[in-house]
C-alpha positions as CSV (number, residue, x, y, z in Angstrom):
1,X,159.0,299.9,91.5
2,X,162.3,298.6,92.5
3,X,162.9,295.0,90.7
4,X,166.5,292.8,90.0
5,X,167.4,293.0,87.1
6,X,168.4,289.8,84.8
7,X,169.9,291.3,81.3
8,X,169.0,288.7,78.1
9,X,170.0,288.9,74.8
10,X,166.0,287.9,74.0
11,X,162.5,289.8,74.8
12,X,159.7,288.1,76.8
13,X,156.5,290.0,76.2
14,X,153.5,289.7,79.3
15,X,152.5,286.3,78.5
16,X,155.5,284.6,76.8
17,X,157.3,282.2,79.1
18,X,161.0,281.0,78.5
19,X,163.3,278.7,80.7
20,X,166.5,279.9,82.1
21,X,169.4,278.2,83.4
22,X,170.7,279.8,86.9
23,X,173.6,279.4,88.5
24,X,175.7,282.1,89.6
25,X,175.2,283.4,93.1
26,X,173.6,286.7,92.3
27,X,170.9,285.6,90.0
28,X,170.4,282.5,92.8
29,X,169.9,285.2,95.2
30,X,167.6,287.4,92.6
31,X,165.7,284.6,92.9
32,X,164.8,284.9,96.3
33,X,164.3,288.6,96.1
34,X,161.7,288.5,93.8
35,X,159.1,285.7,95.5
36,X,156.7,289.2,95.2
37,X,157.0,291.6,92.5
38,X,159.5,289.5,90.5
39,X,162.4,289.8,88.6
40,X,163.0,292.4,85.7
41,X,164.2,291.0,82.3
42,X,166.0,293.4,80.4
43,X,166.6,294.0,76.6
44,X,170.3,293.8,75.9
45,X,171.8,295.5,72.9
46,X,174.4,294.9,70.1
47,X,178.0,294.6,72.0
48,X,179.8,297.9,70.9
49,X,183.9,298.6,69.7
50,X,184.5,298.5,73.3
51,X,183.7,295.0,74.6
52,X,180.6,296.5,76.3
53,X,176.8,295.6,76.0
54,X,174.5,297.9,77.1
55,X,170.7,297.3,78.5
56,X,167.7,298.7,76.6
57,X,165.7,301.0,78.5
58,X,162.8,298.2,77.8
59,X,162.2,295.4,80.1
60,X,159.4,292.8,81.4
61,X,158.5,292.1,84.8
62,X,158.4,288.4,85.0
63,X,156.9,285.4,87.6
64,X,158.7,281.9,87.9
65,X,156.2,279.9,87.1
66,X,158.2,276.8,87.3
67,X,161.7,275.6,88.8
68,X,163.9,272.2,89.1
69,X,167.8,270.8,89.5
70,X,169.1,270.3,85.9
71,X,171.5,267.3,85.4
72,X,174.2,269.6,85.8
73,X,173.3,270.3,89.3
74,X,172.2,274.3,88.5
75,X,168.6,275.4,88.5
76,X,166.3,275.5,85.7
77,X,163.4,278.1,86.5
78,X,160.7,278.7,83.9
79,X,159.4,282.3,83.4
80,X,156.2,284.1,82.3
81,X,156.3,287.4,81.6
82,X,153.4,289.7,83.2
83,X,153.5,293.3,82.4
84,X,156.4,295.7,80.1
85,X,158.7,298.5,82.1
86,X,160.7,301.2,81.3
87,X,164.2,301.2,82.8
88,X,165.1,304.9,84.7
89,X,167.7,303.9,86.9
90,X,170.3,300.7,87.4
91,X,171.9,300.3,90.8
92,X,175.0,297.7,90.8
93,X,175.1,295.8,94.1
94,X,179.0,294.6,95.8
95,X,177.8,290.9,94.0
96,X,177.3,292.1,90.7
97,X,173.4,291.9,90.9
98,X,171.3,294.9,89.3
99,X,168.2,296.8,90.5
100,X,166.6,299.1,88.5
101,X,163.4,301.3,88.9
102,X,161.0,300.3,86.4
103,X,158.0,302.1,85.5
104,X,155.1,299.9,84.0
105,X,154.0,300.8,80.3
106,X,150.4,298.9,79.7
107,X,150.1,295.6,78.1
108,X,148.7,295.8,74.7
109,X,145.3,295.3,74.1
110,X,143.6,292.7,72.6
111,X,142.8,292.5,69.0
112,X,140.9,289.9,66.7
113,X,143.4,288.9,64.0
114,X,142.2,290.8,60.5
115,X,141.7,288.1,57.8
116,X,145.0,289.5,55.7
117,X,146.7,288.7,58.8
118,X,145.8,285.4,59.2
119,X,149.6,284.1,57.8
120,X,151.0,285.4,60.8
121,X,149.2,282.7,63.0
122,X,149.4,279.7,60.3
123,X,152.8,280.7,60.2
124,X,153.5,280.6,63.9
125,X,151.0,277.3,64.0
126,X,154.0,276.0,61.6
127,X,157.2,277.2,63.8
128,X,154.8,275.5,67.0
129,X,154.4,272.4,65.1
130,X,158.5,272.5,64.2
131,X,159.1,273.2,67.7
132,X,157.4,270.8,69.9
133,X,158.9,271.9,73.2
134,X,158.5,275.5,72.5
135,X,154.8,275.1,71.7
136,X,154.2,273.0,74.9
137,X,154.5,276.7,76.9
138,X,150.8,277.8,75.2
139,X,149.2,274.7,75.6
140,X,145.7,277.0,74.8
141,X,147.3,279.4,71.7
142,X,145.4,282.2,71.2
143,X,146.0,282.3,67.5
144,X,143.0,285.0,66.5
145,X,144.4,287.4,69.4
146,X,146.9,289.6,66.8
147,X,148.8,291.2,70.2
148,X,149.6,287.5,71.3
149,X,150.6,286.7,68.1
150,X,152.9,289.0,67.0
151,X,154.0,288.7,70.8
152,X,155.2,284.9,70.2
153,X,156.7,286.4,66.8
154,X,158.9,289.2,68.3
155,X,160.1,286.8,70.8
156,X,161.4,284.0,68.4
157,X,162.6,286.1,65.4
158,X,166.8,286.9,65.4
159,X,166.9,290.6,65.7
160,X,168.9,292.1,67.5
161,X,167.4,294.5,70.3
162,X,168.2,298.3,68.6
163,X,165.8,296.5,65.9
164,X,163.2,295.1,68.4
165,X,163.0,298.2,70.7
166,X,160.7,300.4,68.3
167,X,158.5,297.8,68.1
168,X,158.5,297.0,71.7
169,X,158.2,300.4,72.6
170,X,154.5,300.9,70.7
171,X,152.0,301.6,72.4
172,X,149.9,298.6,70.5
173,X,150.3,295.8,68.6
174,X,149.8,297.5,64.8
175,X,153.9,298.4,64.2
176,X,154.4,294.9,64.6
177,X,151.8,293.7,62.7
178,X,152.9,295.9,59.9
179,X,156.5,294.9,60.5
180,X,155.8,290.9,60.8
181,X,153.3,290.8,57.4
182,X,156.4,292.1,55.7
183,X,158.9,289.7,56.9
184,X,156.9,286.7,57.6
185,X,155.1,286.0,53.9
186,X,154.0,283.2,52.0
187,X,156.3,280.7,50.3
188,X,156.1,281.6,46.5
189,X,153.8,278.1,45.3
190,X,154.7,277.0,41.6
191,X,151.7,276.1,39.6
């Protein structure tokens, strides 16, 4: 499938939703190229010596699920991602916009939450609670489903994407889960 391409600094997983700000002309007319497969997000990297930042051969397809002016006068659109891709080939266009031919990689498959896991969703339940407006995207969380949440994890923790792509790039949720239990732990409680 040939998609636009819109490169991010974050990762969407099928599911997540994000807003983004649009404005130049390009990514205005990616917009209207993409009203029926939709738009590819794509995984940017770490900017090398040179000044350049390359795009991780990881993407998601995503929908607008939303859109509206912004006081600024550009568009706010609001995105949910549907289904992962692997990037095989970028095409730059005279204006700057990319295509690239994604292939889709399966959506992880659901799986209960195991009880020693549990801190991954009270934890996340926390961040929601922290983060009103961010938490207002899942109105119906799906806090025993252990693919959603270490989804919504992956998404919000500051990695950069070299350290996010072998986790992306599983097959299922169970490298992230193994990944998340180690970095996202229980605050040491004095007695």
């Amino acid at each position: 499938m040939r998609l636009p391409l819109f490169p991010l600094s974050i990762h969407l997983f099928p599911g997540g939703i994000i807003p983004l700000r649009i404005f130049e002309p390009r990514y205005l007319r990616m917009l209207t190229l993409s009203q029926t497969n939709g738009f590819g997000l794509c995984l940017l990297g770490r900017t090398r010596d040179d000044g350049q930042t390359p795009m991780l051969s990881l993407g998601t397809r995503v929908e607008v699920i939303d859109f509206n002016q912004l006081e600024d006068q550009t568009l706010g659109i609001t995105v949910r991602g549907i289904e992962r891709y692997r990037l095989s080939q970028i095409e730059v266009e005279d204006d700057g916009l990319l295509f690239g031919e994604v292939n889709a990689l399966p959506n992880w498959t659901i799986t209960e939450l195991a009880p020693e896991q549990d801190v991954l969703a009270r934890r996340l339940g926390e961040l929601f609670a922290e983060h009103p407006d961010f938490a207002a995207y899942y109105p119906q969380p799906e806090w025993s489903n252990a693919c959603w949440v270490a989804q919504r994890w992956l998404e919000v923790l500051p990695l950069a994407g070299e350290e996010k792509l072998p986790l992306l790039e599983s097959s299922d949720c169970s490298d992230a889960l193994r990944f998340l239990m180690e970095v996202v732990h229980e605050p040491v409680r004095s007695h």
